[in-house]
C-alpha positions in Angstrom: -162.2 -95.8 -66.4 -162.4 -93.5 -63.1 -164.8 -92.5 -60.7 -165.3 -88.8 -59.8 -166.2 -89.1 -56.1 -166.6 -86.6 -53.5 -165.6 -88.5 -50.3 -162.5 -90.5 -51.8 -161.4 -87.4 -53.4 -161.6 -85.4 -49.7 -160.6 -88.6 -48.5 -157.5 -88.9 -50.6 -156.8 -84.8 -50.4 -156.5 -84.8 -46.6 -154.6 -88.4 -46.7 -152.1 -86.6 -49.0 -152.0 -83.6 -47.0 -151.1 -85.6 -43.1 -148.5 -87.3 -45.3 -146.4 -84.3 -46.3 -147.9 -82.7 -42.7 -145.1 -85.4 -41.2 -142.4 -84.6 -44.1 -142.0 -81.6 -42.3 -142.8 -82.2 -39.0 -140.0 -84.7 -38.4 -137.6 -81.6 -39.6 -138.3 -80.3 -36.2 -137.9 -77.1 -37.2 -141.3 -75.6 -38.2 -143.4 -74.2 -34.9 -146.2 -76.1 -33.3 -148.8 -74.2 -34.7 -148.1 -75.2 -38.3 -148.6 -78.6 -37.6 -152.3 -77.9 -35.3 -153.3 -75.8 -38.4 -152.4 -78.4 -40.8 -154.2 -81.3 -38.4 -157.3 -79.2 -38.2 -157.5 -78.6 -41.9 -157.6 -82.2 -42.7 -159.5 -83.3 -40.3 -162.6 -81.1 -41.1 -161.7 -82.8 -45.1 -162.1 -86.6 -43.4 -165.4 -85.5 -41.6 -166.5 -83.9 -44.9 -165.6 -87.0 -46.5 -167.8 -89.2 -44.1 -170.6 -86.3 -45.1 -170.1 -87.1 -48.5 -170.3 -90.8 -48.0 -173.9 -90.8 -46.6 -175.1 -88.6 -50.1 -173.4 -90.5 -52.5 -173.3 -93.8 -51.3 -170.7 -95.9 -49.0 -167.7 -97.6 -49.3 -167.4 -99.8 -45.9 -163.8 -100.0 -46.0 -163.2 -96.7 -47.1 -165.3 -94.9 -44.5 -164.1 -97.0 -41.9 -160.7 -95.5 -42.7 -161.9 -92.3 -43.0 -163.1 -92.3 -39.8 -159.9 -94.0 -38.3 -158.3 -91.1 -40.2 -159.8 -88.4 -38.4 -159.2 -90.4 -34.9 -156.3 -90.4 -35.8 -155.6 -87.2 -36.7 -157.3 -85.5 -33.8 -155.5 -88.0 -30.9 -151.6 -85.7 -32.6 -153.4 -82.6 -32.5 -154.0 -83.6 -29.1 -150.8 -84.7 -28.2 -149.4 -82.3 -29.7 -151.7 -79.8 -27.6 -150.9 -81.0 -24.2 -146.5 -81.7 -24.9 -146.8 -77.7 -26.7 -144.8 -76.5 -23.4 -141.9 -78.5 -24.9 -142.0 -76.2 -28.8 -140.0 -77.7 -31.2 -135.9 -78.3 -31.1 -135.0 -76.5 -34.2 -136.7 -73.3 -33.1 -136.2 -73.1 -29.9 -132.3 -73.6 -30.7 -132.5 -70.5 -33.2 -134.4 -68.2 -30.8 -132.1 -68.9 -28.3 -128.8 -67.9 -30.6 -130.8 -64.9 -31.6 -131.2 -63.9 -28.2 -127.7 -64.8 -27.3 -126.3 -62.2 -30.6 -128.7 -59.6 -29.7 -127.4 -59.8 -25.6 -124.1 -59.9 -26.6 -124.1 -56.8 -29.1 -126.4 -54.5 -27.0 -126.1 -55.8 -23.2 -129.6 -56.0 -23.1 -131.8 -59.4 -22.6 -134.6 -59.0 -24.8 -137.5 -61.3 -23.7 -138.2 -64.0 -25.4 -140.5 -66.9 -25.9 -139.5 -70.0 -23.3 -140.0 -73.4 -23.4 -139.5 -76.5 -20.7 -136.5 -78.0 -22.1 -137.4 -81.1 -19.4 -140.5 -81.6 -21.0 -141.2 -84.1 -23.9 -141.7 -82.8 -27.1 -144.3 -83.7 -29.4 -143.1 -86.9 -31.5 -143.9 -86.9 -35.5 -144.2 -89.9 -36.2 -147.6 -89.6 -34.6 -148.3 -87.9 -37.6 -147.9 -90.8 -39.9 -150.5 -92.7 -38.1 -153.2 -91.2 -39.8 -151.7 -91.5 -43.7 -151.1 -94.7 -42.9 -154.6 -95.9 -42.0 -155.9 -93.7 -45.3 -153.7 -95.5 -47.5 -156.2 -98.7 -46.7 -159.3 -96.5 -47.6 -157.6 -95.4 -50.5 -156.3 -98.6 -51.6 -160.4 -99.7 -51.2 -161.8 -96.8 -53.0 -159.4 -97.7 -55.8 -161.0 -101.1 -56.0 -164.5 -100.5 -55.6 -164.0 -97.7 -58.9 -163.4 -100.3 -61.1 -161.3 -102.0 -63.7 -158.6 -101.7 -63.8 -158.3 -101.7 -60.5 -154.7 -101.1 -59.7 -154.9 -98.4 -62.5 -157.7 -96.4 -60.4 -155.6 -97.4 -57.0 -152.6 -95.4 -59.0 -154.3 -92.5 -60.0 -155.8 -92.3 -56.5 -152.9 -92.3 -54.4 -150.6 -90.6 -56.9 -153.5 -87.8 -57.0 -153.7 -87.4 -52.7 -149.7 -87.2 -52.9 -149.8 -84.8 -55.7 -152.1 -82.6 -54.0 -150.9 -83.0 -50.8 -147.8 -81.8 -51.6 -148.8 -78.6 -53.3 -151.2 -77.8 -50.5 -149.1 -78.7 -47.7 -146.3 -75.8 -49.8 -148.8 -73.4 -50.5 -149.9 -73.4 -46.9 -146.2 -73.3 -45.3 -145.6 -69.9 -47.3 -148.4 -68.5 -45.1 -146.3 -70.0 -42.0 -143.6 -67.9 -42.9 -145.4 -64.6 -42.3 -145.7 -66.0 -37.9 -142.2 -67.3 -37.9 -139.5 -65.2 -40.0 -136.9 -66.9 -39.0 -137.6 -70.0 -40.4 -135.6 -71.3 -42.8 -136.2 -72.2 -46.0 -135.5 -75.9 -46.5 -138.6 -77.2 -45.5 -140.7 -75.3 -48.2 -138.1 -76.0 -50.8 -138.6 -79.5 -49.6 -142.2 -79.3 -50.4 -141.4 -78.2 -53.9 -139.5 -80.5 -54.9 -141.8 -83.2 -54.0 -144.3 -81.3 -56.0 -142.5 -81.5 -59.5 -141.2 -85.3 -58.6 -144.8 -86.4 -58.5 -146.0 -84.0 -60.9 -144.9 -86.7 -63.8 -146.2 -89.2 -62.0 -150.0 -87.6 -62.1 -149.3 -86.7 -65.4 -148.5 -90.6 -66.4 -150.9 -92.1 -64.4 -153.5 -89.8 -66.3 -152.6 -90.9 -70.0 -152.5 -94.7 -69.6 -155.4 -96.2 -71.5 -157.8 -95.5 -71.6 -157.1 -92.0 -69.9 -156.5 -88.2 -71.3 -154.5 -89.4 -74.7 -158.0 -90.8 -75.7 -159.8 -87.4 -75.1 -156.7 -85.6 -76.9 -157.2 -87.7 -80.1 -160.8 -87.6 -80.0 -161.3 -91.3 -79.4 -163.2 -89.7 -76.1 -165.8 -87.3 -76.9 -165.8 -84.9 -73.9 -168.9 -83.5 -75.1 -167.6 -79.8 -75.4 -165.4 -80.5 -78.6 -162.4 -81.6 -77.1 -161.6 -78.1 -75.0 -161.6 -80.3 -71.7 -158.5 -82.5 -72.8 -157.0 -79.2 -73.7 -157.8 -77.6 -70.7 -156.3 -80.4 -69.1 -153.4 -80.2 -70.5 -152.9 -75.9 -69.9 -153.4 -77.0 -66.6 -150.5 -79.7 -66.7 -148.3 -77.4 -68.2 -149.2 -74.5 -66.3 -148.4 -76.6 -62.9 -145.4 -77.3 -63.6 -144.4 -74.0 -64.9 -145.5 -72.5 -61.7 -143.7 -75.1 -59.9 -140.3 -73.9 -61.6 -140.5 -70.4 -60.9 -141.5 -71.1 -57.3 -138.1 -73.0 -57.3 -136.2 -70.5 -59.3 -137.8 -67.3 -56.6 -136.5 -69.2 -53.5 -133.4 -68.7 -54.7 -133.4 -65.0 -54.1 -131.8 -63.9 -51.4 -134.5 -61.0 -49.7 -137.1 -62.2 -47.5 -139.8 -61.4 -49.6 -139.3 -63.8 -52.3 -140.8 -66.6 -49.8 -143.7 -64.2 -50.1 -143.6 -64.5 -53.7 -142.9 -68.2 -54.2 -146.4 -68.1 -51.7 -148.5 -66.3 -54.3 -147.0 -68.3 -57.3 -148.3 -71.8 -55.5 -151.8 -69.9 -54.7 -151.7 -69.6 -58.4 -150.1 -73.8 -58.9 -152.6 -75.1 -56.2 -155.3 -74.0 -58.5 -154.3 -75.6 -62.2 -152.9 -78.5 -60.0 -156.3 -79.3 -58.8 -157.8 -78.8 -62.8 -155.1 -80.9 -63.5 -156.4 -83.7 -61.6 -160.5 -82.9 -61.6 -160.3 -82.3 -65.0 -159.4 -85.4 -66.5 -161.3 -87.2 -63.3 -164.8 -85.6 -65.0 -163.9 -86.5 -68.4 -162.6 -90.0 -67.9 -165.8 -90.5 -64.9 
């Protein structure tokens, strides 16, 4: 029905993860450091994955991807390293209005951060190289889990966009805490994704044979039926979570970007059950 596998579910995390990595990256807006973070991250999942792989046993076209993953992944960090004189338009043009305001209130030039405005900047769609090259391994590990196979290709890429989506969030509330100024569009961006896909898991979950069967007790779980439960607390919970991470961005003050932070700490983790949960079951 599914397979529970370590490297296609690293595999599929840090796939999901480079994708929404370029959703905000092509804002322009977000500092360089965001997106060197998020490459790192992802790339120490791929090589984990590849780890995983020799353990449990290989998947040729899946590792291969893997590997062209972290290539990949590493060659934008690198560019992105070397073009970091550049920074990023967006916030370069709001520290420079900033610094304008404060010059022209006080008639003093504060110093501030510069940037090579001849140089070339750093360009994102670099960053879809690497999600694009998972997607094959992804499509494969789908396959090689069985029948039906383009049920377990859904629930594998639907899962890495799912969980991309809320880590990639959950991980940009940290980013606000280095660059204050940012606005908020790019984590309410995030969010949204987040509860449009969270259906989508949630479907791809309960086709047959999936969670329905465990909720009815056509599946024994072997712990008399609390894991299809817990499943679905998690679902529900996720989603809740998601909504008043929405509904706290709306606020005004500063520090409800702090807040909408500690409510997807809270989402990343009954997102995860959501997804692991009915992979052990159904496995």
């Amino acid at each position: 029905m599914i397979e529970l596998d370590g490297a296609t579910f690293l595999l599929q995390w840090a796939v999901g993860g480079l994708f929404f990595t370029w959703i905000t990256t092509r804002r322009r807006e977000v500092g360089l450091g965001y997106g060197w973070t998020m490459r790192i991250t992802f790339a120490v999942l791929c090589a984990g994955s590849l780890v995983a792989s020799r353990v449990i046993g290989a998947v040729p076209v899946r590792d291969v991807a893997t590997l062209g993953v972290l290539v990949a992944t590493l060659a934008a960090l690198g560019v992105s390293i070397r073009r970091r004189s550049a920074g990023v338009r967006g916030q370069r043009e709001v520290i420079e209005r900033r610094s304008a305001r404060v010059a022209a209130m006080t008639g003093i030039d504060r110093d501030v951060q510069t940037f090579d405005a001849d140089a070339p900047e750093f360009p994102p769609a670099l960053d879809l190289v690497a999600p694009a090259i998972g997607l094959v391994g992804l499509v494969a590990a789908g396959i090689d889990a069985g029948s039906p196979a383009w049920l377990s290709i859904a629930r594998i890429v639907v899962g890495a966009a799912f969980l991309g989506a809320i880590t990639d969030a959950m991980l940009l509330g940290h980013w606000y805490l280095v660059q204050p100024g940012l606005a908020r569009s790019p984590i309410l961006e995030l969010v949204r994704w987040t509860a449009a896909l969270w259906p989508l898991e949630v479907a791809v979950m309960l086709v047959p044979t999936g969670m329905a069967s465990v909720l009815n007790g056509s599946i024994d779980d072997h712990y008399g039926g609390i894991l299809g439960w817990t499943w679905l607390t998690c679902a529900a919970t996720t989603i809740g979570l998601i909504l008043v991470t929405r509904a706290a961005l709306k606020e005004r003050q500063y520090s409800a970007v702090m807040a909408a932070t500690g409510l997807l700490y809270l989402a990343i983790l009954t997102a995860f059950g959501q997804d692991l949960v009915a992979r052990a079951v159904l496995a």
